[in-house]
Structure formats: structure tokens, C-alpha cells
N, CA, C and O atoms as a GROMACS GRO file, in nm:
protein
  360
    1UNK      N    1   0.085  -0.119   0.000
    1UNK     CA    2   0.000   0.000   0.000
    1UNK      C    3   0.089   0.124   0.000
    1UNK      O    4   0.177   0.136   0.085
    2UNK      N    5   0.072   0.200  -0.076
    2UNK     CA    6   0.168   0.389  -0.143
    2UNK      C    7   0.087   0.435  -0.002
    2UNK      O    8  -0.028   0.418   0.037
    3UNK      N    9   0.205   0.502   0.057
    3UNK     CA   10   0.225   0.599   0.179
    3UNK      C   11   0.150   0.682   0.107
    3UNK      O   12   0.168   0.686  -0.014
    4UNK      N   13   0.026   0.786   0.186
    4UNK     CA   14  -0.017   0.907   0.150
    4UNK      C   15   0.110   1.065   0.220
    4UNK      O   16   0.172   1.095   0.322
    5UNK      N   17   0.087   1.110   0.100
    5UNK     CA   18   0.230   1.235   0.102
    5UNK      C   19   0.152   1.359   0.101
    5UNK      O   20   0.096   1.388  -0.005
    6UNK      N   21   0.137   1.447   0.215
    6UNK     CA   22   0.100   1.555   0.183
    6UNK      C   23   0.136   1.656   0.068
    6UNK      O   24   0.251   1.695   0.086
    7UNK      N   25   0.076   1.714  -0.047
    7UNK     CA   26   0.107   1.767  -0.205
    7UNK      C   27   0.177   1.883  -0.101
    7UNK      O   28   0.245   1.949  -0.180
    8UNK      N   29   0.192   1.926  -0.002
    8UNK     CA   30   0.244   2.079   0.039
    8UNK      C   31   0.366   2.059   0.117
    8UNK      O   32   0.430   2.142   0.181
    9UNK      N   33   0.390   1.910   0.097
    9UNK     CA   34   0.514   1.863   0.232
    9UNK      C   35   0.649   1.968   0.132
    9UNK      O   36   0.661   2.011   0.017
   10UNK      N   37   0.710   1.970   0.235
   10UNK     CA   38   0.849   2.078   0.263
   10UNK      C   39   0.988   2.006   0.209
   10UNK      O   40   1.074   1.986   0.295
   11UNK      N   41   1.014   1.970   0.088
   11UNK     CA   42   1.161   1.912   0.064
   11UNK      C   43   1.299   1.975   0.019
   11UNK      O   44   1.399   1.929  -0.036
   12UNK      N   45   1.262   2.105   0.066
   12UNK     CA   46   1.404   2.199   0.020
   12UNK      C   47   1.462   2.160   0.137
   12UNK      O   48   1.412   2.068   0.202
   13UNK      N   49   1.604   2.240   0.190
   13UNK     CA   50   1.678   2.223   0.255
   13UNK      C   51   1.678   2.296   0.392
   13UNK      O   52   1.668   2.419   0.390
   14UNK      N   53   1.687   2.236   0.503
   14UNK     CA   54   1.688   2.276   0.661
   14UNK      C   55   1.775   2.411   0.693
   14UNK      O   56   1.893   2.406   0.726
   15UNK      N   57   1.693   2.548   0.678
   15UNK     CA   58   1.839   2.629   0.655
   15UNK      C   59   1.791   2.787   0.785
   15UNK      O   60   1.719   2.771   0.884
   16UNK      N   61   1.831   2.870   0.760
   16UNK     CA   62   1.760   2.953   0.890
   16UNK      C   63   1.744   3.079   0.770
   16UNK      O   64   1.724   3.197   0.801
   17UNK      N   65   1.756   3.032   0.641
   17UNK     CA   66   1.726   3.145   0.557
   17UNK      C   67   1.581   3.101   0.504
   17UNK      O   68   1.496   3.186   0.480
   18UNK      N   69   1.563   2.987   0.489
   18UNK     CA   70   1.488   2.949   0.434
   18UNK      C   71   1.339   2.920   0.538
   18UNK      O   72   1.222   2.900   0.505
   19UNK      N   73   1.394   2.928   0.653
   19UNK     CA   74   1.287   2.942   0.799
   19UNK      C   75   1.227   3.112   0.747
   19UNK      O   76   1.117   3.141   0.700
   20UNK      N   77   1.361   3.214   0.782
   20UNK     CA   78   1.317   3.331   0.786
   20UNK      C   79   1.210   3.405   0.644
   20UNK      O   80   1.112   3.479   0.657
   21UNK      N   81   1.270   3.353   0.520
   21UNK     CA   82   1.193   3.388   0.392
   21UNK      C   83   1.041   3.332   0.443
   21UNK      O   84   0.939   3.390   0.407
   22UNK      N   85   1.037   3.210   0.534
   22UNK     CA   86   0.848   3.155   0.519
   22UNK      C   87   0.793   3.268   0.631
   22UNK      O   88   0.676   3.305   0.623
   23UNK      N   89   0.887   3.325   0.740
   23UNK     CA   90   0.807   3.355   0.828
   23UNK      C   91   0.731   3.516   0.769
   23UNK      O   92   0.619   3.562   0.789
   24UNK      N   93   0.862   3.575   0.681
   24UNK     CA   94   0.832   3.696   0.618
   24UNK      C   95   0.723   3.686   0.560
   24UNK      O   96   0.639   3.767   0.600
   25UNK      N   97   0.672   3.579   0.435
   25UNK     CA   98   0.571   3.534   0.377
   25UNK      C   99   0.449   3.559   0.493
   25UNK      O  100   0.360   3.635   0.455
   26UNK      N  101   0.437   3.515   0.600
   26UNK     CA  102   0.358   3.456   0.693
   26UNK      C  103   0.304   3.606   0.720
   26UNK      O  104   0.185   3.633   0.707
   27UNK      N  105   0.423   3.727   0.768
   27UNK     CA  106   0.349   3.850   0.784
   27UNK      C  107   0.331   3.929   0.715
   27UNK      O  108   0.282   4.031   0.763
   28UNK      N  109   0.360   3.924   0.556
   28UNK     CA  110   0.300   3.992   0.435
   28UNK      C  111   0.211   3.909   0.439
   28UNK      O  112   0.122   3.991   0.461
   29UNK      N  113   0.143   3.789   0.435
   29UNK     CA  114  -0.012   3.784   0.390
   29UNK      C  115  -0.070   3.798   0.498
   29UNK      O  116  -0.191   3.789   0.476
   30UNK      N  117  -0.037   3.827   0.677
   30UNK     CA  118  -0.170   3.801   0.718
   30UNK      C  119  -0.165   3.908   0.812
   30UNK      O  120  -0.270   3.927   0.874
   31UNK      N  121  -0.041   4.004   0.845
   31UNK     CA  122  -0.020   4.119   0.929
   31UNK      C  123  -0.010   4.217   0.843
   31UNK      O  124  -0.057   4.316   0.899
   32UNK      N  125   0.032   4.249   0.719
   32UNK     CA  126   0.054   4.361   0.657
   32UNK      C  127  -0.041   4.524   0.668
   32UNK      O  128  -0.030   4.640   0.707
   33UNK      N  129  -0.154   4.411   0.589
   33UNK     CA  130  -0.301   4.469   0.596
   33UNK      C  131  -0.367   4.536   0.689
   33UNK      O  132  -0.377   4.658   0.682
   34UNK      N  133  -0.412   4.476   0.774
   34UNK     CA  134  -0.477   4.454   0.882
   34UNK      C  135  -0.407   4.542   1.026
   34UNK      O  136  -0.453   4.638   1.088
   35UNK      N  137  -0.280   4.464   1.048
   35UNK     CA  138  -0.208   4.544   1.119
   35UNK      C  139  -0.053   4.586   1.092
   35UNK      O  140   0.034   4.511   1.136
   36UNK      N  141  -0.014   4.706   1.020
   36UNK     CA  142   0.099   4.745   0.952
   36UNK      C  143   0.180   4.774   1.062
   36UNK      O  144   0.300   4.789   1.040
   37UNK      N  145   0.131   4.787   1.196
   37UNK     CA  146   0.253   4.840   1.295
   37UNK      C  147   0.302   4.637   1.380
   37UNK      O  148   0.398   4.565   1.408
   38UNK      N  149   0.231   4.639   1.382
   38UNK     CA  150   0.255   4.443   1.444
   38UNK      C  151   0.334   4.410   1.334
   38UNK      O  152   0.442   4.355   1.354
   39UNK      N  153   0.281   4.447   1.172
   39UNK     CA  154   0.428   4.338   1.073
   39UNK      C  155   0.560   4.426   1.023
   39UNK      O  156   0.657   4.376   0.966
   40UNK      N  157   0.545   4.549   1.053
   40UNK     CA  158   0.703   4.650   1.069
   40UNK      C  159   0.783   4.578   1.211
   40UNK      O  160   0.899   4.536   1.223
   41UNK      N  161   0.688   4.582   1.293
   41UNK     CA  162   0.756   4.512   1.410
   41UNK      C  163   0.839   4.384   1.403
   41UNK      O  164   0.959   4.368   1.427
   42UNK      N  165   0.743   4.292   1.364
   42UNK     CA  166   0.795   4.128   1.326
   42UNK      C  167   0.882   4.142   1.251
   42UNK      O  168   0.987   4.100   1.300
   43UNK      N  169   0.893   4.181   1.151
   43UNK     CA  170   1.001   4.266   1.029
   43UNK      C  171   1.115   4.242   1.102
   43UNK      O  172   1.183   4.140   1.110
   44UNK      N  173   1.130   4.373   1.164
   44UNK     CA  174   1.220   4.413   1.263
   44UNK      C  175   1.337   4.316   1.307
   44UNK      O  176   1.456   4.308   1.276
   45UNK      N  177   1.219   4.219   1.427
   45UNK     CA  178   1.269   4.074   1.438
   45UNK      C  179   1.333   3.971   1.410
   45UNK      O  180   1.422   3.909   1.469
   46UNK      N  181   1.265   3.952   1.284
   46UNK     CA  182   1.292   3.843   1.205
   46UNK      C  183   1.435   3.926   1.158
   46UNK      O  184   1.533   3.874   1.209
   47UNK      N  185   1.472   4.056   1.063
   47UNK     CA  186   1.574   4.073   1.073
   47UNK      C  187   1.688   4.044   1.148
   47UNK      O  188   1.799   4.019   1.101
   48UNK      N  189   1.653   4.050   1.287
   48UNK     CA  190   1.783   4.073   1.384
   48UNK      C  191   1.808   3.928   1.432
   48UNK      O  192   1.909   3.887   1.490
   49UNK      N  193   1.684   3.850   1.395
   49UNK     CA  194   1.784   3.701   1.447
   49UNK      C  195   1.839   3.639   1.349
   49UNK      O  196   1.798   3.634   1.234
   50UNK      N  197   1.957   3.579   1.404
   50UNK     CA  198   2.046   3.577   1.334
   50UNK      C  199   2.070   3.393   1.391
   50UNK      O  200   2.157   3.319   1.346
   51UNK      N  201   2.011   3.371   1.452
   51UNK     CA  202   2.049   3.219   1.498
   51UNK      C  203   1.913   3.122   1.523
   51UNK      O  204   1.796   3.157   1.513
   52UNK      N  205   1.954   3.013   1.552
   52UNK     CA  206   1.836   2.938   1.582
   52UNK      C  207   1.733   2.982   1.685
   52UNK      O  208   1.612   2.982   1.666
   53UNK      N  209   1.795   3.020   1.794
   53UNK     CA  210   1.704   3.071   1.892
   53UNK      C  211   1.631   3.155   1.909
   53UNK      O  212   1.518   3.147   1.959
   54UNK      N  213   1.714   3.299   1.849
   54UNK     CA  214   1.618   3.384   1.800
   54UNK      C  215   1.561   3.373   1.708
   54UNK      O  216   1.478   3.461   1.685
   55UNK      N  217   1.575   3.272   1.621
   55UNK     CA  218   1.455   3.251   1.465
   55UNK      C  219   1.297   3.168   1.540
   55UNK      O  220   1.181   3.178   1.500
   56UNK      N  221   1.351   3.090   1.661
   56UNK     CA  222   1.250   3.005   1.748
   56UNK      C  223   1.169   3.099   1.824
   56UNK      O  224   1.053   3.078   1.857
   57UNK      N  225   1.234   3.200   1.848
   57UNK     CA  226   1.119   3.318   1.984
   57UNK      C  227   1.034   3.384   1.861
   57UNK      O  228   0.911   3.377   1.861
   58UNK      N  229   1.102   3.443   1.764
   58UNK     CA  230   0.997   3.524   1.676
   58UNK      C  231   0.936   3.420   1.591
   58UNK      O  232   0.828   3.464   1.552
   59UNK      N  233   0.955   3.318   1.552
   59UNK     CA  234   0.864   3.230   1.515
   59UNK      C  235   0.753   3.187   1.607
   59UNK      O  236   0.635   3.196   1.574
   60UNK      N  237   0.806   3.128   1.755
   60UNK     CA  238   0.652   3.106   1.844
   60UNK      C  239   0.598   3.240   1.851
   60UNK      O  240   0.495   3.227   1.917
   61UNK      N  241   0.612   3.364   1.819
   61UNK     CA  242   0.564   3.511   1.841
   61UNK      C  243   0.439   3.504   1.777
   61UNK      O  244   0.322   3.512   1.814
   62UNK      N  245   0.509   3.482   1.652
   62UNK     CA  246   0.427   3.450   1.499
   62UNK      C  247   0.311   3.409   1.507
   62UNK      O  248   0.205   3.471   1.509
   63UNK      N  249   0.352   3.219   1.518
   63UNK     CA  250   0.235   3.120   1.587
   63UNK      C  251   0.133   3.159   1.641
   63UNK      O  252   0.017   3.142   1.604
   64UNK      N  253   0.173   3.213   1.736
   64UNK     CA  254   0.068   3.264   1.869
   64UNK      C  255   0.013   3.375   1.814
   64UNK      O  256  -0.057   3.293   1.873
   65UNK      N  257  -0.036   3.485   1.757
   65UNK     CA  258  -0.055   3.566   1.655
   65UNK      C  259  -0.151   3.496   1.558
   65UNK      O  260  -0.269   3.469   1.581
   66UNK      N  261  -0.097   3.478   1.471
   66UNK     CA  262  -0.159   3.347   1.377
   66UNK      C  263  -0.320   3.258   1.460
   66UNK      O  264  -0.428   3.223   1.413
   67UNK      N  265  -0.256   3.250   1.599
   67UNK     CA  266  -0.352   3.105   1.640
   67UNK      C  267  -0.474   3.217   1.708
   67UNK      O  268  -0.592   3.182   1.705
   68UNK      N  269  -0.446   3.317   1.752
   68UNK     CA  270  -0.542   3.422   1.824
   68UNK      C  271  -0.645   3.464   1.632
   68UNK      O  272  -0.766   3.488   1.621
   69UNK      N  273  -0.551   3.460   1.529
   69UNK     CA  274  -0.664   3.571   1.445
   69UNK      C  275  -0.717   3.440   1.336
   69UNK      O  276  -0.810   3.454   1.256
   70UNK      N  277  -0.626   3.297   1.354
   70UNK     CA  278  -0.661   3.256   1.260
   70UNK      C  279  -0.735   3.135   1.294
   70UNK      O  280  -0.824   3.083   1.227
   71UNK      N  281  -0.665   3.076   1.459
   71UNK     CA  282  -0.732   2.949   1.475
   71UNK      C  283  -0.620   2.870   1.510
   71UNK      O  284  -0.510   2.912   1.476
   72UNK      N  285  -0.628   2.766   1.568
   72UNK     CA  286  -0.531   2.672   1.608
   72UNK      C  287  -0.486   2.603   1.457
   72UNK      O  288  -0.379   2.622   1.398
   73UNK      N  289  -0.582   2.532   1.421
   73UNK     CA  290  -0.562   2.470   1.276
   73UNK      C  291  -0.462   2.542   1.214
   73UNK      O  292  -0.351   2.490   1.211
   74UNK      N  293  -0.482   2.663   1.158
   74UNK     CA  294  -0.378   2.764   1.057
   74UNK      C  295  -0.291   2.724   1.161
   74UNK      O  296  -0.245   2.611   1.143
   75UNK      N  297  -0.244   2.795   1.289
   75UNK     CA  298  -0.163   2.792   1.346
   75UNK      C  299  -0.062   2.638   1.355
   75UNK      O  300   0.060   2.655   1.356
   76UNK      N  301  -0.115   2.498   1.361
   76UNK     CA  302  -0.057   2.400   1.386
   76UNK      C  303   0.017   2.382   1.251
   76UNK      O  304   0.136   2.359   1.231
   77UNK      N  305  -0.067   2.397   1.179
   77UNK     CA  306  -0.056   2.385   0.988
   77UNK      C  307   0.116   2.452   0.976
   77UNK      O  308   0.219   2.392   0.944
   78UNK      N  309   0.096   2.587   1.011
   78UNK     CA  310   0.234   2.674   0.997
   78UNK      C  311   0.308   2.591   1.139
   78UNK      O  312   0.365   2.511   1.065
   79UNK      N  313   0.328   2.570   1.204
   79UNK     CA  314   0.424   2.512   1.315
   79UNK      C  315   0.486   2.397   1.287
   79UNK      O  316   0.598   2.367   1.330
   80UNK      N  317   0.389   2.302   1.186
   80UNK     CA  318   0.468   2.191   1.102
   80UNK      C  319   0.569   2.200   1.010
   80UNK      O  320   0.664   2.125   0.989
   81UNK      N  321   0.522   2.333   0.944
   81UNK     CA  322   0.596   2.327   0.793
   81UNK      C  323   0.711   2.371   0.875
   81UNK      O  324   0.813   2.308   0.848
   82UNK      N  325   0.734   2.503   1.010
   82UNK     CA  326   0.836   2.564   1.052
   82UNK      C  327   0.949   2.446   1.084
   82UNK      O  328   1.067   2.441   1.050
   83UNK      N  329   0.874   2.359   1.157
   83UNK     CA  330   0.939   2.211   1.202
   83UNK      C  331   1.047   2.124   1.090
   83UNK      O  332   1.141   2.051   1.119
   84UNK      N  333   0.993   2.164   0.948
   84UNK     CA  334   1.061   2.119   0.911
   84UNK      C  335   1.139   2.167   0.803
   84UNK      O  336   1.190   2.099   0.714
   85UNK      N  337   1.144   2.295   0.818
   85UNK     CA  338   1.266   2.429   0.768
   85UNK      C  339   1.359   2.411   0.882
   85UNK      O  340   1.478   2.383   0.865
   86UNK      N  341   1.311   2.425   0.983
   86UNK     CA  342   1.442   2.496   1.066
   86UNK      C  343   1.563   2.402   1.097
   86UNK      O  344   1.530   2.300   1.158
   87UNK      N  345   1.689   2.414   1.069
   87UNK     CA  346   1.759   2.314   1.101
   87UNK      C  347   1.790   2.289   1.227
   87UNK      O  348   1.769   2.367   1.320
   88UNK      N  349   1.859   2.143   1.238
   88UNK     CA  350   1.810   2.080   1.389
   88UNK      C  351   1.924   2.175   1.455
   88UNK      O  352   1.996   2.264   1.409
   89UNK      N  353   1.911   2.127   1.564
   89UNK     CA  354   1.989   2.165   1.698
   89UNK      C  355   2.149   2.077   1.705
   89UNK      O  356   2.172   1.957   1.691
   90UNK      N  357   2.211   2.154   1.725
   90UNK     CA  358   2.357   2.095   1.683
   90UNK      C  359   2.435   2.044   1.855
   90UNK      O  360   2.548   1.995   1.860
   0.00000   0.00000   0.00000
């Protein structure tokens, strides 16, 4: 029996550039609009980390954001794909 494969699963490479480009995505479509001073802010953020840990605080920032305007669902949805951008822990 063929494994079912999610069509949206994540097979580029584990990188903290490639974390930060989705999270940017994340607050041009859903903070821009709506609230322009919350996604200058995140902006901000996401600029200045520069490592795993700080890519992990402004990402759960994100999440939590996300899960208040959008729902847990959206929110779990994006916490998976983050799961499997961010590279592991060394």
C-alpha cells in the first residue's frame, strides 16, 4: 500500500534562511493589511535574528498571533511546515 504524502510537504533544505523567507511570507499575507505596525515590528525581528534561537522566539511570536486571528488549525498547519525548515539543533 503507497504511503499518503502531503502535495504541500516541505523538501528543500533545513536552513535559517529558508525558515526566515516563510516567516516573512507569513506577515506579508496576514499582518501587513490589517495590522501594519505588528508586521514593521515582526520585520524588525525576524531581521535581527540571526540564529536558531532567536529565529524560534519570533517564530513562536508568529504562531501565537496566527492562532489568536486565525485558529489553532492555521496555526498548527504553519508550526509543522516551521518544524521542518528549521535546522536541527547541533
Amino acid at each position: 500500500q503507497a504511503i499518503k504524502v502531503s502535495a504541500d510537504q516541505f523538501e528543500g533544505k533545513r536552513s535559517l534562511a529558508t525558515t526566515r523567507m516563510f516567516l516573512f511570507d507569513i506577515v506579508e499575507r496576514m499582518f501587513v493589511r490589517k495590522m501594519p505596525e505588528l508586521a514593521n515590528s515582526l520585520r524588525d525581528q525576524l531581521r535581527a535574528a540571526k540564529d536558531r534561537e532567536s529565529m524560534l522566539v519570533i517564530a513562536r511570536e508568529i504562531i501565537t498571533i496566527v492562532e489568536e486571528i486565525a485558529g489553532p488549525d492555521r496555526a498548527d498547519g504553519l508550526s509543522e511546515r516551521l518544524a521542518m525548515m528549521l535546522p536541527s539543533e547541533h
